[in-house]
C-alpha positions, 0 to 999 in steps of 0.5 A: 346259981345260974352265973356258976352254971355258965362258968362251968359251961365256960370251963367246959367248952375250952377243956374241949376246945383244948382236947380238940386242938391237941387232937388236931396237933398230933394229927398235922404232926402225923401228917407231916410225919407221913408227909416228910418222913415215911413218904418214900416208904408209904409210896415204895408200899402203894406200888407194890400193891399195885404194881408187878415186875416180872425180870426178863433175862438178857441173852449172854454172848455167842462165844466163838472160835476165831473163825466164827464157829459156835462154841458156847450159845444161848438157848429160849428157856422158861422159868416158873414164878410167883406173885403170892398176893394173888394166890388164892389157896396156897396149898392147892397150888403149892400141891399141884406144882410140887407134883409137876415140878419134883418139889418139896410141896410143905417148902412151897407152901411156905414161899408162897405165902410169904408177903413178897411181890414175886418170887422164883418157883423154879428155874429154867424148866424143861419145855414139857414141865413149862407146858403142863404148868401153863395148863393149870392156868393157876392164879398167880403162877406164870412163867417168864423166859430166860436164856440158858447156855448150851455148849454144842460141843459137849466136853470140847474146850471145856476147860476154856469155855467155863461154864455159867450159873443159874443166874446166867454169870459165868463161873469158869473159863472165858465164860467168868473172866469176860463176864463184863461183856457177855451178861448184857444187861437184864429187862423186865414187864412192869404191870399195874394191878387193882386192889382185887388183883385184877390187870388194870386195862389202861394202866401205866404197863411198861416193858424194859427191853433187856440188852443181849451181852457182847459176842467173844471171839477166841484164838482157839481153832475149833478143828486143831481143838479136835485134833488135839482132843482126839489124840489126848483120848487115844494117849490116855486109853494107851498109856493109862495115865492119870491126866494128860495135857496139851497146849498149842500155841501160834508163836507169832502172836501168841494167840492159843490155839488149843488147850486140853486136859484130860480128865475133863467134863461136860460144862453142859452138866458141869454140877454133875461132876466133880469140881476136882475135874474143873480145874484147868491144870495147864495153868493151875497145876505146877510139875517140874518139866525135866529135859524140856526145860533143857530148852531154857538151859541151853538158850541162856548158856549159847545167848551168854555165850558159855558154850559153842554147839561144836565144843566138846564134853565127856560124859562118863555116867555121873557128875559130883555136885556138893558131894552128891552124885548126878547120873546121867540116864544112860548108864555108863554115860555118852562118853565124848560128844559135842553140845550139840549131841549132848542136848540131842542125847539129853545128857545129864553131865552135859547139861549140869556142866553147862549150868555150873559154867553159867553160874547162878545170876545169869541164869536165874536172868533167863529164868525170870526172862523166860517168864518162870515163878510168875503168871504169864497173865493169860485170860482165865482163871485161876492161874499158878505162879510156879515155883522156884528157889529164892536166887539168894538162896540157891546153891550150886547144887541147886543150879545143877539140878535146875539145868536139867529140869529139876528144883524148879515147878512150871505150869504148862502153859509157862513152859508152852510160852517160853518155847514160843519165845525160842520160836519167835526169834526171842520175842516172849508174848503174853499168851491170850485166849480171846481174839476180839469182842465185838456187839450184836452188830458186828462192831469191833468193840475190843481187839487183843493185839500181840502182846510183846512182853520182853526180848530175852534172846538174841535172834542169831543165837535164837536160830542156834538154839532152833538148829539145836532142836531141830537135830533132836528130832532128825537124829536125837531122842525126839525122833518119834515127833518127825514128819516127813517133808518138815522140819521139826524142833523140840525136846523130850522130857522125863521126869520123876515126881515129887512126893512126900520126902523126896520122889515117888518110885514109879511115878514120873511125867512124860513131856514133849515140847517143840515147834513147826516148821522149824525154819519158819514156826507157826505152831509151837506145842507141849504135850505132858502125860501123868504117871504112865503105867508102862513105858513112860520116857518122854521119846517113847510116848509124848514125842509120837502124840506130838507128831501125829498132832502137828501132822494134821494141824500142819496139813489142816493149815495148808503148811506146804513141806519145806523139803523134798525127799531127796533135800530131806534125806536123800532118793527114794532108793537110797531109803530102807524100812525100819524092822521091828526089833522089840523083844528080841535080845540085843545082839539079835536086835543089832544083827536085824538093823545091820542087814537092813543098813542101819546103824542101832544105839543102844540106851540104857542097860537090860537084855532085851530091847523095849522100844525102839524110835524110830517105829517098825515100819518107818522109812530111814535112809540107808546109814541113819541110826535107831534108838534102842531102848532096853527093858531095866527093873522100872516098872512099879504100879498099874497090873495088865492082863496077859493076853492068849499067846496059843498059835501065834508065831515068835515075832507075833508073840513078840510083838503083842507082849512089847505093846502092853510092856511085858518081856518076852522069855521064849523057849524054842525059836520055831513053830507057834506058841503051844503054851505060856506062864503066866496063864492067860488073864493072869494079872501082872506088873509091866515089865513082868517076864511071860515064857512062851513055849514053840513046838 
């Protein structure tokens, strides 16, 4: 009995022995589990429970203009977060901040008891909140700074600078495309806790200093920015358009020296707006140039020798291309002139002749050295390519139409360049927004060069073309772009628009493009106005933007007059002051500028006079010539109100009704005006007749 007791005590013993030992494997097997396996998981879990990292924003760069004036800086900002495991009551705190913050408190109660080491409250808070949340003293609640960038100039070079996110990354303009070298690199606090969730005195506490982002200086000039923006407001009250344009451009390097559009916005508050209004059209948005692109026409035809600037064309009003008729603006035609008056006159039959002569590979050669259906590759976002007809598949009409500006779309900033080129003795540049970027210290650390991308002019034929362009502006259709004492070269342009099924009655696009001083060009610039109401020829009110910018820009330059009065047009003696003959009918326009010594030219057909180039109270030298536009059927959209006429004498009348586009009908010659029809206030259309009464 007793030796089958101490065998079952002996069975006993090693059963436990047995269940001892599997206990003991599995727990080495758990331990080498946790040893080799989860280590990394079991350490990356102990340090967050222990240890809070705080990210301590780095400062983006200063953008500048080239001269080193703050055009984008970055401001000390604070921004609420939290560290949920030390929150002792969620919704107590989640219900004071929501209070401060203008939050939602049932969200924030939710994100604060979440398992997560750190989390955003809010950021970038205005001084005030900060300050009544650092009041509260709530646990687990602090706030860290951060760096929020501010424009000084509000909507100033909105459309280059860009604007930034919530996490400081750039999202427009130099502000995305330079990102890389204005973010920096962010920093952070790294504090160790205990188990309560106390600071631990002399624990390992580190601070990673963040690296401010690299400063950026830009080829923009912050005053010929000014200038530029000033006028774009004044021609957009004016003429009512529906966006407006303009680019600068220094021809030597290609460095931009302005770019502007209306309508913009505040970068300052960019989501306030709406991001139709972000985008940049002078490099997004594609429109056929019309008579500005008479430029490429007439450089590829003189540089192939096609033409002589002596030869000479008629032009009888119209010209037949496969069948379809291509009138000429002026109806009735130019009749006989030479090239050079034809690109003067802007003559459709001239300039389609010309095209036709070139034929189809050569010119398309220009088009695509000129750097058309292709990006310039310009340093910011979102840029058009352009479009143009496949050359295998264009046709002679499609040259025809091509030479004048039609059949082919460009950006502004393509159409700016390829002047440039013609400026710069053929030399076609990359056009480049950003000078160089340079560290904290001062050190350069990137520095954009002039950027030649091809020759496609010959620099004989280049002063040609420019002596061409010249004599638009001192005695063609770009008149209203002259400044006294320079010499100025350019090209109107005038172009109706393409809508659904063909071009929009009524809608057209008003450019002027050209250069300064024409003998030795250090400004090249466009100016392009969308759907005008009212007068809308590119002569009329492209060409005086243009002059009144180049004006100051050459003065603000330091630019001296290349020519004095008596080189330019003679003595002072021999100069008269060009009268107003705006709605007076043709013969008394012609009898008013004949007694004072001028010789008129008339365009187009109507019965009274609408605008004239030069303007009333310009000086001209005896002999010299005034455009003279008539009113025709052209006016389509966009209701003015009629003004009060009562007291006012015929020329006074006259005149206020030519500003705002409207005809004059006057009965009675003498006296003032005793009453009118339309009524004042009435609404009507521009180009509406208004019959005054005098007694």
């Amino acid at each position: 009995m007793a030796s089958v007791s101490h065998v079952t005590i002996r069975k006993r013993v090693a059963l436990l022995f047995l269940f001892i030992s599997v206990i003991m494997m599995g727990l080495i097997g758990r331990l080498l589990y946790l040893q080799f396996y989860k280590s990394a998981w079991l350490s990356e879990n102990a340090i967050d429970q222990r240890i809070r990292e705080i990210p301590v924003e780095a400062k983006r760069g200063i953008i500048y203009d080239r001269n080193g004036r703050e055009l984008a800086v970055s401001v000390s900002t604070e921004s609420v977060y939290a560290i949920p495991a030390e929150i002792r009551n969620p919704e107590e705190t989640a219900a004071k901040l929501a209070a401060i913050l203008a939050l939602d408190e049932n969200n924030l109660t939710n994100k604060l008891k979440k398992r997560q080491a750190f989390s955003w409250i809010k950021r970038k808070v205005e001084p005030e909140l900060a300050r009544q949340v650092k009041m509260l003293n709530l646990p687990g609640i602090g706030l860290t700074q951060e760096s929020q960038r501010y424009y000084p100039h509000d909507n100033l070079a909105a459309h280059v600078l860009g604007f930034n996110g919530i996490d400081s990354q750039g999202l427009d303009g130099v502000e995305m495309t330079f990102d890389s070298y204005l973010k920096g690199r962010s920093g952070s606090i790294v504090i160790e806790y205990d188990a309560r969730g106390q600071e631990i005195p002399h624990a390992s506490h580190r601070f990673v200093p963040p690296v401010e982002g690299n400063n950026i200086y830009l080829t923009i000039d912050l005053v010929i920015q000014q200038i530029v923006e000033r006028e774009l407001d004044k021609v957009m009250k004016e003429t009512q358009a529906k966006a407006a344009t303009i680019v600068a451009i220094d021809p030597r390097d290609g460095g931009i020296l302005a770019l502007a559009n209306r309508p913009d916005y505040n970068p300052n508050k960019f989501s306030e707006f709406s991001p139709k209004l972000w985008r940049n059209i002078a490099i997004s948005n594609t429109y056929e140039p019309g008579s500005t692109f008479k430029i490429i026409t007439t450089s590829a035809a003189m540089s192939e020798h096609v033409v002589k600037p002596d030869e000479r064309f008629f032009d009888p009003g119209e010209i037949e291309v496969q069948g379809r008729n291509i009138h000429c603006w002026k109806h009735g035609g130019h009749g006989s002139q030479t090239f050079t008056e034809v690109v003067q006159n802007s003559c459709n039959v001239g300039f389609v002749t010309v095209g036709l002569r070139l034929g189809r590979d050569p010119f398309y050669r220009y088009i695509d050295a000129f750097g058309f259906g292709k990006q310039t590759n310009v340093d910011l976002p979102g840029e058009a390519k352009g479009i143009t007809i496949e050359q295998s598949k264009a046709t002679p009409i499609n040259i025809a139409t091509m030479a004048i500006g039609q059949s082919i779309a460009v950006t502004p900033v393509q159409l700016v360049t390829a002047a440039a080129a013609v400026a710069n003795d053929g030399k076609l540049l990359r056009p480049q927004i950003v000078k160089e970027v340079r560290e904290k210290s001062g050190q350069v650390i990137r520095e954009f060069q002039p950027d030649v991308v091809r020759q496609v002019m010959d620099t004989a034929v280049t002063k040609q073309v420019n002596d061409i362009l010249e004599s638009v502006v001192s005695q063609g259709s770009g008149k209203n772009a002259y400044i006294e004492g320079f010499k100025i070269a350019g090209k109107t342009g005038t172009a109706q628009k393409v809508g659904a099924g063909g071009y929009s009655p009524g809608k057209y696009v008003a450019s002027f493009v050209g250069f300064a001083p024409a003998d030795n060009p250090q400004v090249a610039m466009l100016v392009v106005i969308d759907e005008p109401v009212g007068l809308y020829y590119g002569g009329q009110i492209a060409a005086p933007v243009f002059g009144a910018i180049m004006k100051d820009v050459l003065q603000y330059l330091k630019v001296n007059p290349q020519i004095s009065m008596s080189a330019d047009m003679g003595s002072e003696q021999a100069h008269v002051q060009v009268p107003s003959v705006i709605n007076l009918s043709i013969p008394e326009a012609v009898k008013e500028l004949e007694k004072a010594g001028l010789k008129p030219r008339i365009e187009e057909s109507g019965e009274r006079i609408a605008d004239q180039i030069p303007k009333p109270g310009s000086r001209l030298p005896g002999g010299g010539s005034v455009l003279l536009y008539t009113v025709t059927p052209r006016y389509s959209s966009g209701e003015i109100t009629v003004p009060d006429l009562t007291g006012r004498t015929p020329r006074e009348a006259a005149d206020s009704l030519a500003e705002l586009g409207l005809i004059v009908n006057p009965i009675g010659t003498t006296g003032k005006v005793t009453k009118q029809d339309p009524l004042p206030g009435s609404k009507v259309l521009p180009g509406t007749s208004i019959t005054i009464y005098f007694e």
